[in-house]
DOSE-550733 format. One record per atom (N, C-alpha, C): x, y, z. Coordinates in steps of 0.2 Angstrom, whole numbers, padded with zeros to 4 digits, always signed. Layout:
<atoms>
XYZ...
</atoms>
This chain:
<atoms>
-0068-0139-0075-0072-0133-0078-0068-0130-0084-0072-0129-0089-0069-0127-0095-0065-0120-0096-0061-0117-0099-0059-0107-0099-0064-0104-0099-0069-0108-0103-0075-0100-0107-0081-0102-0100-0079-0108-0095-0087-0106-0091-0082-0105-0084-0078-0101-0085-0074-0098-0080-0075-0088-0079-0077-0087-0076-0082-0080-0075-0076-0074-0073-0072-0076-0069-0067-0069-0064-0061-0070-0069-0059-0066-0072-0053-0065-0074-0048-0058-0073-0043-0061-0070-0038-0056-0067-0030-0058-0070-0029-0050-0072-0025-0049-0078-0018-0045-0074-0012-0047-0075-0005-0042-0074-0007-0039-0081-0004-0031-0079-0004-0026-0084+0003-0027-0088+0007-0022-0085+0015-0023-0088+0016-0028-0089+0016-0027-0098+0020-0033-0100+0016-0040-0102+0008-0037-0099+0005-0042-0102-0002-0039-0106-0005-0037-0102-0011-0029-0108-0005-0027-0109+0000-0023-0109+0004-0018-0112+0011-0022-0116+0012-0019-0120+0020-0020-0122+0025-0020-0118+0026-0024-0114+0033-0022-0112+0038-0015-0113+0039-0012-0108+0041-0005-0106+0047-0006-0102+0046-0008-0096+0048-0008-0089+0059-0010-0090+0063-0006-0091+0068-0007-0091+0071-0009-0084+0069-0015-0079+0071-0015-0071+0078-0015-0069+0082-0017-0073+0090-0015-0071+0090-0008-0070+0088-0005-0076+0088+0003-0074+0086+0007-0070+0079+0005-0068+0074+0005-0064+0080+0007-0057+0083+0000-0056+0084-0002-0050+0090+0003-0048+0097+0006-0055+0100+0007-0052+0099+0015-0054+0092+0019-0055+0090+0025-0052+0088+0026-0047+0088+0020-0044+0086+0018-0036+0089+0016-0031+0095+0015-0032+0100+0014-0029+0100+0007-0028+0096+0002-0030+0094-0002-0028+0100-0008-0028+0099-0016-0027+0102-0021-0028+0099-0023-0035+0102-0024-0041+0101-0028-0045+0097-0034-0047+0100-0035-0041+0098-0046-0041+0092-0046-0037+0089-0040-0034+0082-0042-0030+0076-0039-0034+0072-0040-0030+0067-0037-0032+0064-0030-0030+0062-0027-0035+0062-0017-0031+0058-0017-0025+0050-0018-0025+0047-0020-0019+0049-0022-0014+0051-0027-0014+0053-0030-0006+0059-0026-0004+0065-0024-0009+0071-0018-0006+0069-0012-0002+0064-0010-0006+0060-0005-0006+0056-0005+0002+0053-0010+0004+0049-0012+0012+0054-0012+0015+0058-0014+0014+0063-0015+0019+0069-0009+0023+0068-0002+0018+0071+0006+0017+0067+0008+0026+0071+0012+0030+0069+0016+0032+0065+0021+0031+0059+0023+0035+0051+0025+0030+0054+0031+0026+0057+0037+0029+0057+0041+0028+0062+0043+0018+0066+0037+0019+0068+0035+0014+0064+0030+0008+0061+0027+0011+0055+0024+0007+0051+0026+0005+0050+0034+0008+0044+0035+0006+0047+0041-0002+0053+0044+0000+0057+0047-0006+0060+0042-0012+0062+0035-0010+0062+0029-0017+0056+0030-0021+0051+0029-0015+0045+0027-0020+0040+0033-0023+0043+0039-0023+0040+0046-0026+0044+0045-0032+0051+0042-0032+0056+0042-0038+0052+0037-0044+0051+0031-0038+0049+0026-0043+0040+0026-0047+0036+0032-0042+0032+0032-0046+0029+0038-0052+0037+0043-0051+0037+0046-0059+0040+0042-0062+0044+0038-0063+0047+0034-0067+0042+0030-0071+0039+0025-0068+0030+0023-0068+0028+0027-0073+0026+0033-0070+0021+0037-0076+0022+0038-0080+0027+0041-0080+0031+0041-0090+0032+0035-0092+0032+0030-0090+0031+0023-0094+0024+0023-0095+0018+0023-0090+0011+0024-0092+0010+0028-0098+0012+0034-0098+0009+0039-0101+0011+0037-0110+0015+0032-0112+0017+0030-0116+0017+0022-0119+0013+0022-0114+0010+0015-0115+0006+0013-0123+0008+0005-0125+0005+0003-0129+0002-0003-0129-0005-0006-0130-0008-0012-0129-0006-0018-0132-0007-0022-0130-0004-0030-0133-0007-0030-0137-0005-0032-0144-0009-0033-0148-0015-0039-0147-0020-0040-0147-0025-0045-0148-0028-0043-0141-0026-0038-0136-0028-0039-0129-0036-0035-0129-0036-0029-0134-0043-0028-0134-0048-0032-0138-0048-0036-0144-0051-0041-0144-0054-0047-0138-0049-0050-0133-0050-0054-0129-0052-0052-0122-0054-0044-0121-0057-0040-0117-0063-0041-0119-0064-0038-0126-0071-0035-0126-0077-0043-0128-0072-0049-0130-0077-0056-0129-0076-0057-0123-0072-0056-0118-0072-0057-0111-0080-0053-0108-0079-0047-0108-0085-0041-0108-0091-0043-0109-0092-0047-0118-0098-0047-0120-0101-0053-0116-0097-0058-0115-0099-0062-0113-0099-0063-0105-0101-0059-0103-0103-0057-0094-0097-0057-0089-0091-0059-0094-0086-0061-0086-0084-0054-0082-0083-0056-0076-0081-0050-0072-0070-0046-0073-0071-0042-0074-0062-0041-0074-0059-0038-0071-0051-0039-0069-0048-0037-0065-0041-0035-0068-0037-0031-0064-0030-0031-0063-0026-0029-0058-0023-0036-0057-0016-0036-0047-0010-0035-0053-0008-0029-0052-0002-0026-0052+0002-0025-0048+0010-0025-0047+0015-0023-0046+0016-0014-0045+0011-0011-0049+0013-0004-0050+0006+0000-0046+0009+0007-0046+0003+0010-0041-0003+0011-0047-0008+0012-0040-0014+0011-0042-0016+0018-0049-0013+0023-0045-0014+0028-0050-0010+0029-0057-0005+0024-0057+0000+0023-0063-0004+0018-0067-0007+0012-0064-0011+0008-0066-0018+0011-0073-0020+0013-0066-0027+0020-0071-0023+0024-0076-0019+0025-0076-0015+0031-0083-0013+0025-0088-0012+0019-0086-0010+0015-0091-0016+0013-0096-0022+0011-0090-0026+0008-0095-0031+0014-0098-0029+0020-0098-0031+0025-0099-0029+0026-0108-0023+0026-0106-0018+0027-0112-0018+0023-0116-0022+0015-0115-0023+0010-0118-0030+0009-0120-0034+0015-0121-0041+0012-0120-0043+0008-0120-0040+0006-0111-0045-0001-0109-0047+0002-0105-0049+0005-0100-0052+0007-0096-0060+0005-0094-0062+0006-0099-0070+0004-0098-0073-0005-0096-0064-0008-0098-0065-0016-0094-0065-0015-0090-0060-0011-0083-0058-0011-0080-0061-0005-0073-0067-0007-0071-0068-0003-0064-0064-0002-0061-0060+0004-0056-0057+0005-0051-0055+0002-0044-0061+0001-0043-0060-0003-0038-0060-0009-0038-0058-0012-0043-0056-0018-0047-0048-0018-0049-0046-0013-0047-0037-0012-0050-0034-0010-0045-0031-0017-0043-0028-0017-0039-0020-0014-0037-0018-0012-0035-0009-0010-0037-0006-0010-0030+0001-0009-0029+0004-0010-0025+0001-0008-0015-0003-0002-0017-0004+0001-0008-0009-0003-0008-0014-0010-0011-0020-0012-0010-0018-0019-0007-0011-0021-0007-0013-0029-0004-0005-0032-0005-0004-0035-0003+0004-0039-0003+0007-0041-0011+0011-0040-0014+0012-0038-0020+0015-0047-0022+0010-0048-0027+0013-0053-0031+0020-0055-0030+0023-0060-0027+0019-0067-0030+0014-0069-0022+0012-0065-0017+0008-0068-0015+0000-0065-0017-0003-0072-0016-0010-0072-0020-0017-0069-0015-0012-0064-0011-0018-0060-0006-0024-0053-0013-0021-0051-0018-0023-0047-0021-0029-0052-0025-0026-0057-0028-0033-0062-0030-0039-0062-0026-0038-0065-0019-0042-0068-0015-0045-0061-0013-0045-0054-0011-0047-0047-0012-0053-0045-0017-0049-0048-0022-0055-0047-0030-0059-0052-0028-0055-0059-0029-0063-0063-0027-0069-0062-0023-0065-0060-0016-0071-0059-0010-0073-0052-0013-0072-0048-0015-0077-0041-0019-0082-0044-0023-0081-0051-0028-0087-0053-0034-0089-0058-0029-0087-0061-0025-0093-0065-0022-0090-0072-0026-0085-0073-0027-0083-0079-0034-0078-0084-0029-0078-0090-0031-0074-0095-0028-0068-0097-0036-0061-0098-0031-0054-0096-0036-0056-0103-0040-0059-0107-0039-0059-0111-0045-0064-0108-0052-0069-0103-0051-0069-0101-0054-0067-0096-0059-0061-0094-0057-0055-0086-0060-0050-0088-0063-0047-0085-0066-0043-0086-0071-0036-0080-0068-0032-0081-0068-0027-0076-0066-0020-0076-0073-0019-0070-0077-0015-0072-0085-0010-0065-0083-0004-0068-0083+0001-0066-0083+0008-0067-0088+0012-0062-0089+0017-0065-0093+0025-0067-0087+0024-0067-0083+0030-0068-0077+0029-0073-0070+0035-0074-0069+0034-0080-0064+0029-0077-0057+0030-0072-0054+0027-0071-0049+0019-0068-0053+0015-0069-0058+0007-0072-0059+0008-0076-0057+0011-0082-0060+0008-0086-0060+0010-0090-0053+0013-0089-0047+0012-0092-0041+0007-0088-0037+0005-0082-0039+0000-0078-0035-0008-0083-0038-0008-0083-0044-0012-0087-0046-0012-0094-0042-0008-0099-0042-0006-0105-0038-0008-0103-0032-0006-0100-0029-0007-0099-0020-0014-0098-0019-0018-0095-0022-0025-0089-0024-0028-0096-0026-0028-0103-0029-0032-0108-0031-0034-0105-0038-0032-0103-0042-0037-0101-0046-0032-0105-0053-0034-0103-0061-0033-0107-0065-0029-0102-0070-0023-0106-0068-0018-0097-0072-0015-0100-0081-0015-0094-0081-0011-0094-0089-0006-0090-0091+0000-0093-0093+0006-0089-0093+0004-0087-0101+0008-0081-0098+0005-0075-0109+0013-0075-0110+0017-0080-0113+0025-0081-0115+0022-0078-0123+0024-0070-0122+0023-0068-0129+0031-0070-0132+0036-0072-0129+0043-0071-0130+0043-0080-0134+0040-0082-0133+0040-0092-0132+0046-0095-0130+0048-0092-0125+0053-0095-0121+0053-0100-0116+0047-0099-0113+0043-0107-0110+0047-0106-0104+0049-0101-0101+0051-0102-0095+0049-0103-0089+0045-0100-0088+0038-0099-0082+0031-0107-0083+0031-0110-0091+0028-0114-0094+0025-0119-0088+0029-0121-0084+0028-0127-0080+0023-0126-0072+0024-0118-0072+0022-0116-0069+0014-0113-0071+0011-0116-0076+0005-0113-0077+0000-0120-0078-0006-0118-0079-0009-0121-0080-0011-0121-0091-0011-0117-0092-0012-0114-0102-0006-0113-0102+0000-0113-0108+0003-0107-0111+0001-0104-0117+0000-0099-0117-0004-0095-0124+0003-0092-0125+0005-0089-0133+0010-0084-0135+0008-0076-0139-0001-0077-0138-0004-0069-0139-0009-0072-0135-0013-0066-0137-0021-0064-0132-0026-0066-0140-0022-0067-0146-0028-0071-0150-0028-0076-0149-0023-0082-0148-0022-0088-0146-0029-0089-0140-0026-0085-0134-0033-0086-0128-0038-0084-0133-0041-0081-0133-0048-0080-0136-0050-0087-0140-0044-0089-0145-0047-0096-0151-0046-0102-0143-0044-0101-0140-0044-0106-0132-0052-0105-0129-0054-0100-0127-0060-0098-0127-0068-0099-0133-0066-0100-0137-0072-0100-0144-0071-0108-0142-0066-0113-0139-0066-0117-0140-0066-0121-0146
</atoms>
């Protein structure tokens, strides 16, 4: 099947609609956290009471990166020919839901993106498992060979992989590290689109 007769498309925010913000070393060590893991799964693993004070910390930190948010360049072009041309949209984030909506608020994307379409960390098991995909599918009624899942880091595109769907690494960096892991590499959101105009 071709990119442009593919309909579901679901998009990572951070770092892919948006400019990269997220400093996670620091992140981590105003979190107390380990370094070398991942915030998320440190974070499940916290006694609740303490988990539930981490993640109060980690979701102002969040918003003030939302609140200051900037769009990738090319990514409103490549929404709004995704939009015209009927496809459905999505976003499986790592970040909460409500930071999620503040972001693409701040990035006037929002009107891509239905709510109950934006998926974030309390809605499904967080990337890299591809439970969040398969959620959005079964809400449009779509089968994963249809969909697209475009991300700029390694756990997209195994969430993509797992989920069957047909993923795209967005290496704005062109570092090619995650490369092998994709099905596309794009280095902007014009590149995908001239991918799309075929």
């Amino acid at each position: 099947m071709s990119l442009s007769a593919r309909r579901y498309w679901i998009f990572d925010m951070d770092g892919t609609l948006t400019v990269a913000a997220h400093d996670f070393p620091a992140i981590k060590r105003s979190l107390g956290l380990d370094p070398q893991r991942p915030i998320l799964e440190q974070m499940a693993a916290l006694p609740e009471r303490e988990r539930e004070a981490r993640f109060q910390r980690l979701d102002a930190i969040e918003l003030a990166i939302a609140r200051s948010s900037r769009t990738q360049p090319g990514a409103l072009e490549l929404l709004s020919l995704l939009h015209a041309s009927g496809a459905r949209l999505g976003i499986l984030t790592r970040n909460s839901h409500a930071n999620a909506m503040e972001t693409l608020a701040q990035c006037g994307l929002s009107s891509f993106f239905p709510a109950p379409f934006v998926l974030g960390r309390e809605a499904c098991a967080p990337k890299p498992s591809g439970d969040g995909i398969r959620k959005l599918l079964q809400a449009w009624d779509a089968r994963p060979e249809q969909a697209v899942m475009v991300g700029d880091f390694l756990y997209d595109l195994q969430a993509g992989r797992e989920a069957g769907t047909f993923t795209v690494y967005f290496d704005i960096g062109g570092e090619g590290e995650y490369a092998a892991q994709a099905d596309l590499c794009v280095h902007t959101f014009f590149e995908l689109r001239d991918h799309l105009k075929g």
